[in-house]
Each structure stands twice: as structure tokens, then as C-alpha cells.
MARTIDREN-181129 format. One record per residue: y, z, x of N, C-alpha, C, O, CB in turn; residue in one letter. Coordinates in pm, 1 decimal. Glycine has a CB too. Example, Ala and Ser with C-alpha at 12.3 -4.5 7.8 and 13.67 -1.06 7.14 Angstrom:
REM MARTIDREN-181129
       n_c2       n_c3       n_c1      ca_c2      ca_c3      ca_c1       c_c2       c_c3       c_c1       o_c2       o_c3       o_c1      cb_c2      cb_c3      cb_c1   residuo
     -569.0      780.0     1319.0     -450.0      780.0     1230.0     -330.0      780.0     1320.0     -331.9      846.5     1423.6     -447.3      904.6     1130.8         A
     -225.0      708.0     1285.0     -106.0      714.0     1367.0        3.0      787.0     1290.0      113.8      803.9     1340.9      -59.8      572.5     1408.4         S
REM end
This chain:
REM MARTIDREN-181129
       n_c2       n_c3       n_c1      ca_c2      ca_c3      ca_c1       c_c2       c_c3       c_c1       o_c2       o_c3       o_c1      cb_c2      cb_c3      cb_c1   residuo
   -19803.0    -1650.5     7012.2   -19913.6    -1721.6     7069.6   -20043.2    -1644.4     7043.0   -20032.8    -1522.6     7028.3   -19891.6    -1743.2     7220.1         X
   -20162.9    -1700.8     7035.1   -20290.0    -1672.9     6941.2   -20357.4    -1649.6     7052.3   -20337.5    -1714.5     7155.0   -20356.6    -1788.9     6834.0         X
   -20471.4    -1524.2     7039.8   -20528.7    -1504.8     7157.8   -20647.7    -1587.0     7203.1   -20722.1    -1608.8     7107.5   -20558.6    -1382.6     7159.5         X
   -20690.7    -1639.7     7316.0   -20792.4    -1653.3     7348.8   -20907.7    -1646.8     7245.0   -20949.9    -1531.2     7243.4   -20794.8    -1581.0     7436.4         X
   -20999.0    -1753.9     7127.0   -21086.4    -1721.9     7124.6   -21245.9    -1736.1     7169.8   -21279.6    -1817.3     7256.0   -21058.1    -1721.5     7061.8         X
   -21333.7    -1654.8     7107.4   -21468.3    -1643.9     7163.3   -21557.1    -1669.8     7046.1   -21513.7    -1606.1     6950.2   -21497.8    -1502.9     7232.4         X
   -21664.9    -1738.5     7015.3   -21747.1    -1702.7     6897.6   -21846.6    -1581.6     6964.6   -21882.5    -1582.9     7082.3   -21837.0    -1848.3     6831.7         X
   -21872.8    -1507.9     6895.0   -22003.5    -1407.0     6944.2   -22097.6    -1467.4     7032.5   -22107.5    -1418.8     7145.2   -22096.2    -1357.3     6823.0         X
   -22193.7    -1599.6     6989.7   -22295.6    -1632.7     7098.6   -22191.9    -1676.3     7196.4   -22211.2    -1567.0     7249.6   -22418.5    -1751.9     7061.7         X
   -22100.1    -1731.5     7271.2   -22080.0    -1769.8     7340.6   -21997.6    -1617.1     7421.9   -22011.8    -1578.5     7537.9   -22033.4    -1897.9     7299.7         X
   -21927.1    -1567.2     7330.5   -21940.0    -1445.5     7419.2   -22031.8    -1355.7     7495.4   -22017.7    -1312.2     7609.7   -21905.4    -1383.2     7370.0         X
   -22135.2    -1335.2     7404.3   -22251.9    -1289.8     7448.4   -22327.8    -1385.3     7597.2   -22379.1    -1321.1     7688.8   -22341.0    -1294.1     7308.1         X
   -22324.5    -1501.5     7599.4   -22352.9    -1578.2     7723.6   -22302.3    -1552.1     7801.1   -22359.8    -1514.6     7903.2   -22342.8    -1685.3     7733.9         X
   -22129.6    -1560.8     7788.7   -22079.8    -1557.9     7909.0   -21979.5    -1420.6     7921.8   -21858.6    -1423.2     7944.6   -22009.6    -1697.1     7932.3         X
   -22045.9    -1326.5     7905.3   -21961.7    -1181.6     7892.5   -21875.7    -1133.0     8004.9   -21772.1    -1066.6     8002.2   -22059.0    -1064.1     7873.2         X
   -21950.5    -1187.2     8113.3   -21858.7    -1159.2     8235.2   -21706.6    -1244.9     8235.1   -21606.9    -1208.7     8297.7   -21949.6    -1205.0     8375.2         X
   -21714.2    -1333.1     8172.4   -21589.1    -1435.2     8204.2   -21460.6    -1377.1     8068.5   -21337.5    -1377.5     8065.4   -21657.4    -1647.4     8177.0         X
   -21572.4    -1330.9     7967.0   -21450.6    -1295.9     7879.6   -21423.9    -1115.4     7928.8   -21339.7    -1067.9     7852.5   -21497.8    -1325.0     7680.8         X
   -21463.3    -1031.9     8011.5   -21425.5     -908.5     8086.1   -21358.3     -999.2     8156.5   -21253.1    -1006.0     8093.0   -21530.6     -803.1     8158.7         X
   -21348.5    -1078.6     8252.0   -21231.5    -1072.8     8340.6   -21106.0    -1226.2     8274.0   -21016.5    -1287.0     8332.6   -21309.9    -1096.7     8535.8         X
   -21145.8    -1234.3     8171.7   -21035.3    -1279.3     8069.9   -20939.9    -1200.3     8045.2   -20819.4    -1214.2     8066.3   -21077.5    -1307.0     7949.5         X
   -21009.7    -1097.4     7989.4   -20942.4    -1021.1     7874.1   -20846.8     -913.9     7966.5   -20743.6     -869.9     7915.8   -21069.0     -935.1     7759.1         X
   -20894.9     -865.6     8134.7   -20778.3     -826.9     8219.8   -20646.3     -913.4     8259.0   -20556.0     -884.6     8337.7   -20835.3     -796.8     8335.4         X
   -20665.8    -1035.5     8173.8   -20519.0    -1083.6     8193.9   -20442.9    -1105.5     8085.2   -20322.8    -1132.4     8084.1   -20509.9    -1201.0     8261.4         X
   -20517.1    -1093.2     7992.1   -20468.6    -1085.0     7832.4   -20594.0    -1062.7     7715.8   -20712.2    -1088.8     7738.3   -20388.6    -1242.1     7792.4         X
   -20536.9    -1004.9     7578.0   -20628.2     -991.5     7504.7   -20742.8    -1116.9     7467.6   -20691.5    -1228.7     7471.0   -20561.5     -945.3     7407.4         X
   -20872.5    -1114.6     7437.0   -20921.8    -1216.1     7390.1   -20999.0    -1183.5     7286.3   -21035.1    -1065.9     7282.2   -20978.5    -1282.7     7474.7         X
   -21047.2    -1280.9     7170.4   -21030.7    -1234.1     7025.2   -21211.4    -1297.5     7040.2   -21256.6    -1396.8     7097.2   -20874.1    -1324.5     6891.5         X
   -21261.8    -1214.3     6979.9   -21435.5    -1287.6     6915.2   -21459.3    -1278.0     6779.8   -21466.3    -1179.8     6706.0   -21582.8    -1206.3     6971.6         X
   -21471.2    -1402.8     6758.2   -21477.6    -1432.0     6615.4   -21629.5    -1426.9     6517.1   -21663.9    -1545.0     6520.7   -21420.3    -1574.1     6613.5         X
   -21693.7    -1381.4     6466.2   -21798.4    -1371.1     6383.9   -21791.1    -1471.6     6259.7   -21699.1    -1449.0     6181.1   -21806.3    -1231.6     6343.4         X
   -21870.6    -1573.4     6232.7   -21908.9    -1674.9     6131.8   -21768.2    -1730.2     6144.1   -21737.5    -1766.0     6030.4   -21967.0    -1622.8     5972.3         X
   -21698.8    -1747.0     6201.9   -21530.1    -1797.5     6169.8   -21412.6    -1725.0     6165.4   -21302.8    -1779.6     6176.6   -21512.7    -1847.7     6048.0         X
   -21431.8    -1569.6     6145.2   -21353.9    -1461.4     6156.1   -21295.6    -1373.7     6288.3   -21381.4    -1348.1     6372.7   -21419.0    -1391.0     6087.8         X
   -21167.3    -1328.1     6313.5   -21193.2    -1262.6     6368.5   -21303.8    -1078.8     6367.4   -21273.4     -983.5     6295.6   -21088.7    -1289.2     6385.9         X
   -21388.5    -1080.2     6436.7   -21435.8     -981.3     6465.3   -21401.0     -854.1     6534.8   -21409.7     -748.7     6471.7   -21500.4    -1018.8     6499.0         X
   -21355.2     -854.8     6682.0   -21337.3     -750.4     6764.5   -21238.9     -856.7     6890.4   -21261.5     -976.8     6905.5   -21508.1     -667.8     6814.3         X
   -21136.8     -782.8     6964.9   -21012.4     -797.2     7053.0   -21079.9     -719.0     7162.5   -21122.4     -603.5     7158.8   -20855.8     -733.5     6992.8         X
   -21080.8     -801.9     7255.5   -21154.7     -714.3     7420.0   -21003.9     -728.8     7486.0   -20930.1     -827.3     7488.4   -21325.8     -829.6     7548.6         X
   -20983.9     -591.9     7540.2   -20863.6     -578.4     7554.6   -20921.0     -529.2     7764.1   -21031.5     -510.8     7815.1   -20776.7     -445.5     7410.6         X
   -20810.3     -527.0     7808.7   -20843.2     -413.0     7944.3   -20809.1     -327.1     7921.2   -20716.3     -306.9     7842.9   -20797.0     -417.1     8073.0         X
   -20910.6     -194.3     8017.7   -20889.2      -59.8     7985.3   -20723.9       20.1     7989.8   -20681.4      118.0     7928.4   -20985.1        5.2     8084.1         X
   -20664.8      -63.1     8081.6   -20515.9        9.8     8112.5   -20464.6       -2.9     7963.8   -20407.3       91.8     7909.9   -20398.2      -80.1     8243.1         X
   -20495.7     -170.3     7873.8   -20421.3     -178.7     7799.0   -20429.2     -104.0     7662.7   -20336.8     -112.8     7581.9   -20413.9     -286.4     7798.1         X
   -20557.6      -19.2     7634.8   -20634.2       34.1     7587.9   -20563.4      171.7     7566.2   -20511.2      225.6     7468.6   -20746.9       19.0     7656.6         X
   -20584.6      209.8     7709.5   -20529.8      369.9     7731.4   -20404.6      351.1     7684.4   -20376.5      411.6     7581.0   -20524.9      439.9     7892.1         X
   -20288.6      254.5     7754.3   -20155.8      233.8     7646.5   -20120.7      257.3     7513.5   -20037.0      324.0     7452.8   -20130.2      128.4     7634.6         X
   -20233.3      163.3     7482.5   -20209.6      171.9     7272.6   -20212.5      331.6     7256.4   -20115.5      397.3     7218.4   -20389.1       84.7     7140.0         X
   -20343.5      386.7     7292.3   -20362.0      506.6     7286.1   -20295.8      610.4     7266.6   -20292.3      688.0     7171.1   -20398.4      523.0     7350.6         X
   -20216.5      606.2     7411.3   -20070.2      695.6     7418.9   -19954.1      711.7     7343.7   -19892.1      815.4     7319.9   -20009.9      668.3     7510.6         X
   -19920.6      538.5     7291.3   -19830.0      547.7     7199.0   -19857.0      571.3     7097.9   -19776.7      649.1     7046.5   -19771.2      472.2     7187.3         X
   -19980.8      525.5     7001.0   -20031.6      610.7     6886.6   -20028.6      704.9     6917.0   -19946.3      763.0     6846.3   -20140.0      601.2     6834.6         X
   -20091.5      801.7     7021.7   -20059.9      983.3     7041.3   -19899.4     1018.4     7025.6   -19858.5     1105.7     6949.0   -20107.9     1046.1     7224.3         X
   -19828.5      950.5     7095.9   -19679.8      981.2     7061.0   -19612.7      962.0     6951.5   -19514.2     1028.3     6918.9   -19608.2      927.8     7129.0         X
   -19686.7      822.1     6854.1   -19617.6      821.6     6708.6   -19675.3      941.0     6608.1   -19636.8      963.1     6493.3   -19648.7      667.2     6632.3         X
   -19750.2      992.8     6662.4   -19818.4     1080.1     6524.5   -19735.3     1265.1     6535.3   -19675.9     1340.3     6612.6   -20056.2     1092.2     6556.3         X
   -19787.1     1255.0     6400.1   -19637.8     1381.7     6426.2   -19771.7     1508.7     6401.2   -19892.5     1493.3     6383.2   -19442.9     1383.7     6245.2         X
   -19690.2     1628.4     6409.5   -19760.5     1705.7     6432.9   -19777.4     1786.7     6298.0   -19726.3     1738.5     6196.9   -19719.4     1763.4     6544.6         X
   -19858.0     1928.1     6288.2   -19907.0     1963.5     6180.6   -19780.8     2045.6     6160.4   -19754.9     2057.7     6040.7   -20050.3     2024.0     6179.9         X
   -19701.1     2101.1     6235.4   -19624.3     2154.0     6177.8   -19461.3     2083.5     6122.9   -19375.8     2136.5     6052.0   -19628.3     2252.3     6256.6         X
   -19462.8     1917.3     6201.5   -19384.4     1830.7     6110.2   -19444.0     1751.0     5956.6   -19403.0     1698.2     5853.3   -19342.7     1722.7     6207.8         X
   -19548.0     1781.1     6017.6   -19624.0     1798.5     5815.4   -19549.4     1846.2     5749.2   -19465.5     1800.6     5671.5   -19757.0     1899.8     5765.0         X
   -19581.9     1958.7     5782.6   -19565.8     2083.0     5637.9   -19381.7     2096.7     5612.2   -19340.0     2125.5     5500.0   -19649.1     2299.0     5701.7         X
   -19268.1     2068.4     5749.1   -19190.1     2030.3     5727.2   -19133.8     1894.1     5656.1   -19015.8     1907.4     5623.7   -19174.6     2057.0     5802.8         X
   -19173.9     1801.9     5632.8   -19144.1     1701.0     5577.1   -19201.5     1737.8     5417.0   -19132.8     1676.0     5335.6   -19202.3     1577.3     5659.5         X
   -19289.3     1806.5     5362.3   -19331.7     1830.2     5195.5   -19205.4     1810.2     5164.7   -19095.7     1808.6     5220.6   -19400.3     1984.8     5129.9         X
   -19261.3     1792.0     5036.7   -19084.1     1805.5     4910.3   -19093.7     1931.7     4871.8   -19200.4     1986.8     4845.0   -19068.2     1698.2     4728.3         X
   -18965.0     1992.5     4866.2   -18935.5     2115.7     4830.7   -18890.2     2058.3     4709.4   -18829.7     1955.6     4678.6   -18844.3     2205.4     4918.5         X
   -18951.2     2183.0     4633.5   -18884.6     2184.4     4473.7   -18795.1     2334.5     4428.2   -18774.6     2392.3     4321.5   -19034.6     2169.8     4350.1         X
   -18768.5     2351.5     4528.5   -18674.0     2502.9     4498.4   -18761.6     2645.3     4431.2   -18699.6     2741.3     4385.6   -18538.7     2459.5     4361.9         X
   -18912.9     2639.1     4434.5   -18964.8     2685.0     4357.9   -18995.8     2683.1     4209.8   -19071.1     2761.5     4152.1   -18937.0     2743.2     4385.5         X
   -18919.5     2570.7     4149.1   -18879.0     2534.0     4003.3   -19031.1     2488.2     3954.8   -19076.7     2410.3     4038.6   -18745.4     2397.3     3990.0         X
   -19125.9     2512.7     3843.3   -19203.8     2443.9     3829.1   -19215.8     2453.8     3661.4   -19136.5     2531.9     3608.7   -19309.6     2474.6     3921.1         X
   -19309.3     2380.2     3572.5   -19267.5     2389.2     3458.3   -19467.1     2505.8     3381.9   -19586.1     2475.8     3372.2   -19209.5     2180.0     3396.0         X
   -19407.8     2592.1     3361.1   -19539.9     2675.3     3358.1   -19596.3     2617.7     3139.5   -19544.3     2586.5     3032.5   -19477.5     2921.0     3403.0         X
   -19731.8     2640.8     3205.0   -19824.5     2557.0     3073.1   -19863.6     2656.1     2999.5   -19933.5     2748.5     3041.2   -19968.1     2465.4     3110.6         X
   -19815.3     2642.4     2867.9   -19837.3     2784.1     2778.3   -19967.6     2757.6     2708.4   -19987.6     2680.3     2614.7   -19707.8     2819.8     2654.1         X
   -20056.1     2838.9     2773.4   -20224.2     2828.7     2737.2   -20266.1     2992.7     2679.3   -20228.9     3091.1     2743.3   -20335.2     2782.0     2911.1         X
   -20338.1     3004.3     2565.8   -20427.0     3126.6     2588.9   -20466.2     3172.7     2610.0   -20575.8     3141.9     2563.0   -20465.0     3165.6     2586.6         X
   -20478.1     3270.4     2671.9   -20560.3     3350.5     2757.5   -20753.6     3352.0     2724.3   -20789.7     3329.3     2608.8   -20486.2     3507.5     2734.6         X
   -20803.2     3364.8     2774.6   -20959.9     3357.2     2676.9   -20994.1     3476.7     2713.4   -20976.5     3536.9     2819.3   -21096.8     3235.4     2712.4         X
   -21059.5     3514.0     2588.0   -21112.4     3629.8     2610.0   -21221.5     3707.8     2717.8   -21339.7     3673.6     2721.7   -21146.2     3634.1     2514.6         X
   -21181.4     3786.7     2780.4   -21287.9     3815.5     2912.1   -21412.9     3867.3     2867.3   -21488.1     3892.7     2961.4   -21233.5     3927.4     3022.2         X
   -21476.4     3899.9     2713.9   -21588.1     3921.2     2688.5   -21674.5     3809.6     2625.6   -21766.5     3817.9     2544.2   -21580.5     4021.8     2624.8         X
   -21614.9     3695.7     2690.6   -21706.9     3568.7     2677.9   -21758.7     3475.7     2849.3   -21830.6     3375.8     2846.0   -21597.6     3451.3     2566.5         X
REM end
């Protein structure tokens, strides 16, 4: 089911009604025909929040997840240049 929408001027008129809309569910404002921006309530807000904070991994499951290559790498046989240039 599709949220609630708003065009911008009519949001802008009636801003109070889409704040106490949007505490009972999301409501969507649309720009020229598009959606634009989702007015959400703050609880539901802080939610997303948390669980994005909980899906994201940390810096040191970074550096654990790299691909190990056993140290194996394939070295590039170049000339050295001369250091009096």
C-alpha cells in the first residue's frame, strides 16, 4: 500500500495536518509529479536509524573480510632509473 500523498504547495499550506499525518504513518511529497521527501515520525526515524547503526559493520570487520592472497603477488620487471637523473 502507497503512502499518503502531498504535492509541495499543498503541503506547505497545510503542514500541520501532514505532521500529525505522518505520526500515524509515513506520508510522501511529491515535487512536479515526483516523489520528493517521506515525513516520517520522529520515533520512526530514530528506528531506521538504529537498525542502519546495527547493520553496518565495523572497521575492524573491514579489514577482516579483504581477500587474502597468501601474500602471492606477480612482481613487474622494470629498470631501475638511474638516480643521477
Amino acid at each position: 500500500m502507497e503512502d499518503p500523498r502531498w504535492s509541495v504547495q499543498d503541503a506547505k499550506n497545510r503542514f500541520s495536518e501532514v505532521v500529525e499525518a505522518a505520526r500515524q504513518k509515513p506520508q510522501t511529497v511529491t515535487k512536479h509529479g515526483k516523489r520528493a521527501v517521506v515525513v516520517v515520525a520522529a520515533e520512526e526515524y530514530d528506528r531506521l536509524k538504529k537498525l542502519e547503526k546495527q547493520k553496518a559493520i565495523t572497521f575492524n570487520e573491514h579489514l577482516l573480510n579483504m581477500p587474502r592472497d597468501d601474500g602471492a603477488f606477480e612482481r613487474v620487471k622494470l629498470r631501475l632509473r638511474d638516480p643521477e637523473f
